[in-house]
N, C-alpha and C positions, 0 to 999 in steps of 0.2 A: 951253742950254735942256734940263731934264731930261723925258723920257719917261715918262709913265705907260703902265703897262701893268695892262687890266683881270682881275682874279681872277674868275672865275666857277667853276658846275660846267659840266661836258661834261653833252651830251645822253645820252648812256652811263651817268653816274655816276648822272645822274636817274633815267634807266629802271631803273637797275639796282636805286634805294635804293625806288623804286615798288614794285618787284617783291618785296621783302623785307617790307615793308609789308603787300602783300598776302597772303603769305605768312602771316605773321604772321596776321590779320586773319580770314583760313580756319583759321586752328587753334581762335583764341582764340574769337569769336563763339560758333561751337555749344556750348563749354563752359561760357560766360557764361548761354545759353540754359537751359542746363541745370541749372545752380544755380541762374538768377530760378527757374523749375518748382518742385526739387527744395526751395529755401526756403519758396515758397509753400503746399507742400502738408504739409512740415514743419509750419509757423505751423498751420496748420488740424487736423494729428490733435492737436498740445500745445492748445488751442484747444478743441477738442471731450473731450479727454482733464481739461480744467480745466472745464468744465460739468459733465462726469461724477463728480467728485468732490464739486463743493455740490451736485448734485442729489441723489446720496447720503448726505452729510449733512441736507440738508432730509429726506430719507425719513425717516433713521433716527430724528430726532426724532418725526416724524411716528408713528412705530411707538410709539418709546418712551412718548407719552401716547397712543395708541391703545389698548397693551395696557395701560394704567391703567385708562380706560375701561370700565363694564360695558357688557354689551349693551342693556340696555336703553335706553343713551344714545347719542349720534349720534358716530361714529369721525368723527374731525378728514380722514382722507384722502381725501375726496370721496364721503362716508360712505357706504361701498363696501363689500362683503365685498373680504378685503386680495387675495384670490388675482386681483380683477381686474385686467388688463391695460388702465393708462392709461396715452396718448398727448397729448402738447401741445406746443408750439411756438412758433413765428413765419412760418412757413413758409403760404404761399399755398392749398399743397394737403395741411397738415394740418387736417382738422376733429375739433373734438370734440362732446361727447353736447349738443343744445342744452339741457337741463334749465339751468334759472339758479343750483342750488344747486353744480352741479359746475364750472361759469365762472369762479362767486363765488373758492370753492375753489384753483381751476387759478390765477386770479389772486393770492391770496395766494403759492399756491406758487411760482411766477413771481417775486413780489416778495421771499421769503427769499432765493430762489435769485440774486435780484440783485444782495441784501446780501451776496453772499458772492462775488459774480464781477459785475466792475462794466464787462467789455465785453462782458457778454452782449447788449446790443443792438448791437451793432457788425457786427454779419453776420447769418446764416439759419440755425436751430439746430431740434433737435426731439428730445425723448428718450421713452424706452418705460419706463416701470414695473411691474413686476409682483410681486407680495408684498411691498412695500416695499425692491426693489430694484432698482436702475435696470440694465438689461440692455443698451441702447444709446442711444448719442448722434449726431446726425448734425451737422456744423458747416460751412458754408462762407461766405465773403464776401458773397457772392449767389447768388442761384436759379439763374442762367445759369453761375454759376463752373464750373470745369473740376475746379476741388481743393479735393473734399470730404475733411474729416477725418471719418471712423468709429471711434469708441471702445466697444469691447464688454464686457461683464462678463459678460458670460452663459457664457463659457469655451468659446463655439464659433469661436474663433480670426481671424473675418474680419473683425476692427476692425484684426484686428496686420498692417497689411502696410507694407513697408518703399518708399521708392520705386520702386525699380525692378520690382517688381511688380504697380505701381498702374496700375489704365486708368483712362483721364480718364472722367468723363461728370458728366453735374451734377447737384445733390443730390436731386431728385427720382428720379434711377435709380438712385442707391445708397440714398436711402430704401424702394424696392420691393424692393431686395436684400436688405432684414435682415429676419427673419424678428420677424413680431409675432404 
């Protein structure tokens, strides 16, 4: 009669291949952690940085048959002397002027601007204008998100920050952070 004899692992070998695992496990995680973050918030300044570009494109037409334009006819940009500063959005705690001529307005431009970036409803965004140039954008998934993208044109440098510079808060505090 021939004997079998069972192959297992020792209790040892277990523990020991647990223990690497775990090991393992504490390195990898927080770095995992930290690129979901560091992509997320990545996605959001390219994000708010591709608004910023059709929103300045929509201006700049906007200008270019503005200054066509005499004065005694009505400027296409929310017929506005150009030096003022406009604000609009999606954003809950953006309002703007109730007049219906400037909604009307802020609605077309909304809608160029969508022809030209078509996940602009996809998140919570709000940009600033000022002489037919857009000065900043603010972009995040949602109103509670942690990672806002800020894109600035105004060459006051606080749209540029790189990740590890970035403190979380959500897009309502870094909207009170840029200067309008």
């Amino acid at each position: 009669m021939k004997k079998h004899t069972l192959k297992a692992f020792t209790l040892i070998e277990l523990v020991v291949v647990i223990a690497i695992i775990g090991i393992l496990a504490t390195v990898a995680v927080p770095n995992m952690v930290r690129q979901v973050s560091k992509s997320k918030y990545n996605s959001a300044q390219k994000q708010a940085e591709s608004i910023f570009d059709a929103a300045q494109t929509v201006a700049q037409k906007y200008q270019a048959i503005d200054m066509a334009i005499t004065d005694d006819k009505k400027k296409l940009l929310f017929g506005s002397p150009s030096d003022k500063i406009l604000i609009f959005g999606n954003l809950s705690f953006v309002t703007n002027d109730t007049n219906g001529d400037y909604q009307k307005e802020a609605e077309r431009f909304v809608e160029k601007l969508s022809a030209l970036n078509s996940h602009l409803n996809d998140g919570k965004w709000a940009i600033v204008i000022e002489n037919y140039k857009v000065t900043h954008v603010v972009y995040s998934d949602s109103e509670t998100d942690n990672y806002v993208g800020v894109y600035c044109g105004c060459g006051g440098g606080h749209g540029n920050t790189d990740y590890d510079s970035y403190v979380k808060a959500d897009i309502e505090t870094k909207w009170n952070s840029i200067p309008k």
